[in-house]
N, C-alpha and C positions, 0 to 999 in steps of 0.2 A: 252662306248657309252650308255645315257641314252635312257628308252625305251619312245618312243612315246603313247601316248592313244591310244584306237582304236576310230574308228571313229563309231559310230549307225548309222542305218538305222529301223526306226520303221514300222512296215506294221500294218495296219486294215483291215484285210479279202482282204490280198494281195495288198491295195495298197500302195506305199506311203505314209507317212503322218507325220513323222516328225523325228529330228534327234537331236542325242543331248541323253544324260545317262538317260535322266528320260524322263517318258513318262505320262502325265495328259490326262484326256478325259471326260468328263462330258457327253459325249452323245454318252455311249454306249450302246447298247440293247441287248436282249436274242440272243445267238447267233454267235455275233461279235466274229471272232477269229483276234490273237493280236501277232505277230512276232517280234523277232527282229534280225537283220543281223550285225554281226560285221564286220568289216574289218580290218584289222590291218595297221594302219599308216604306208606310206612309202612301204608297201609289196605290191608283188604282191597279186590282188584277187583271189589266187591260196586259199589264205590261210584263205579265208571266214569265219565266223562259225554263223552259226541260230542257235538262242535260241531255249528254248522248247516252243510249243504252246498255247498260252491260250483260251482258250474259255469259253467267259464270260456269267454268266450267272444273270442276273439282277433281283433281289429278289424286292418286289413292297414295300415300307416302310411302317408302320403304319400310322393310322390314329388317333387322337386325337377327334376328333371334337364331342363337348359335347351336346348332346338335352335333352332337358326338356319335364316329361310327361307335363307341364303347361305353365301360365304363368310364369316368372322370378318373377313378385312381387304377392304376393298371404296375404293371412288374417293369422295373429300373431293364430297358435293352428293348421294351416291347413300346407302341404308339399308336395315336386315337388319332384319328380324322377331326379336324372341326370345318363345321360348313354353316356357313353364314347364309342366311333366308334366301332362297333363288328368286332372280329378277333380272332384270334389264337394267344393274347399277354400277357403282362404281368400290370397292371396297378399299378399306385400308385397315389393316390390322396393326396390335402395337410391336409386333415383328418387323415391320417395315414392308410385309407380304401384302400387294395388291391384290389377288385372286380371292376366289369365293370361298374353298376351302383351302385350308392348312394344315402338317401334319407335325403330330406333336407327339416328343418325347423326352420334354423335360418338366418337372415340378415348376410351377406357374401361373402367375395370372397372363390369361388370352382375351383380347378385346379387339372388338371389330366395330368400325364407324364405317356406317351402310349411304352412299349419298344416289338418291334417283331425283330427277330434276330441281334440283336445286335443294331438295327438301331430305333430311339426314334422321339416321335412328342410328342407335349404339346397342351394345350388348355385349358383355363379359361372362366369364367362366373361372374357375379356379381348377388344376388339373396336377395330381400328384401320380409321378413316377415314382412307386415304393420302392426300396433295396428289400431281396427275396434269402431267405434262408433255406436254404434248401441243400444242407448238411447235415442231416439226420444224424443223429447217435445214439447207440443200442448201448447202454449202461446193465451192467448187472450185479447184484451183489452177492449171490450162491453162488457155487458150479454148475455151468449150464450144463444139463442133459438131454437129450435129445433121444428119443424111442424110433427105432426102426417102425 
C-alpha cells in the first residue's frame, strides 16, 4: 500500500492560515511566530506532529535614494556631491566608487546599488555639467555718448 502525503496545517501566531507544503507571506512583521501541524493522511490525529517554531524577525531593507548637495545641472568646472541613503551598507556605484557619496563633475547618468544584509535597493540620477557663456558683448549701432 502506497503512503498517502500528509496533510499541512500552517499557523501564524496560532491561528490558521493556510494549507498546503509551502507556505508564502509577504506581511510578516517582528515577532510573527509561524507553525506548522502535520497530519498524516487517512490516520488518526493520534499521530500529529508540529514542526519547529519560527519566529520571524523582519530586518528593514536598505535604502538607495540618492541626494545631491546641488542642483543636478550645474557650470562645466564646478561639482555636486551625490550621497546615497545612510546606513550600515555596502555601496557600489556605476563608477566603480564603493563609498556612500560621490563627487561629480561630469554630464551623466550616476547609479548606486545599496546592499544591507543580504537585501539590495538601486537608485539613479541624471546630472548635467553645462558649458557657461560668459563673454558678454556690448554691440551698438549709433555713436555712443556718454554725459558727464
Amino acid at each position: 500500500m502506497e503512503a498517502l502525503p500528509p496533510i499541512y496545517q500552517w499557523k501564524k501566531n496560532g491561528q490558521n492560515i493556510s494549507s498546503g507544503s509551502l507556505y508564502r507571506d509577504s506581511t510578516l512583521v517582528n515577532g510573527d511566530v509561524i507553525t506548522c501541524i502535520l497530519f498524516p493522511s487517512g490516520c488518526s490525529s493520534l499521530f500529529l506532529t508540529t514542526s519547529n517554531v519560527f519566529k520571524v524577525t523582519v530586518i528593514p531593507g536598505p535604502s538607495a535614494n540618492i541626494t545631491a548637495s546641488g542642483p543636478l545641472t550645474f557650470c562645466t568646472g564646478d561639482s555636486i556631491v551625490l550621497q546615497a541613503a545612510t546606513g550600515d551598507s555596502t555601496y557600489r556605484w556605476n563608477n566603480g566608487d564603493s563609498v556612500q557619496s560621490v563627487t561629480v563633475k561630469t554630464t551623466g547618468g550616476y547609479s548606486v546599488t545599496v546592499t544591507y544584509n543580504g537585501c539590495v535597493a538601486y537608485d539613479s540620477v541624471h546630472v548635467v555639467a553645462a558649458a557657461h557663456n560668459l563673454n558678454p558683448v556690448i554691440t551698438h549701432n549709433n555713436p555712443l555718448i556718454i554725459c558727464p
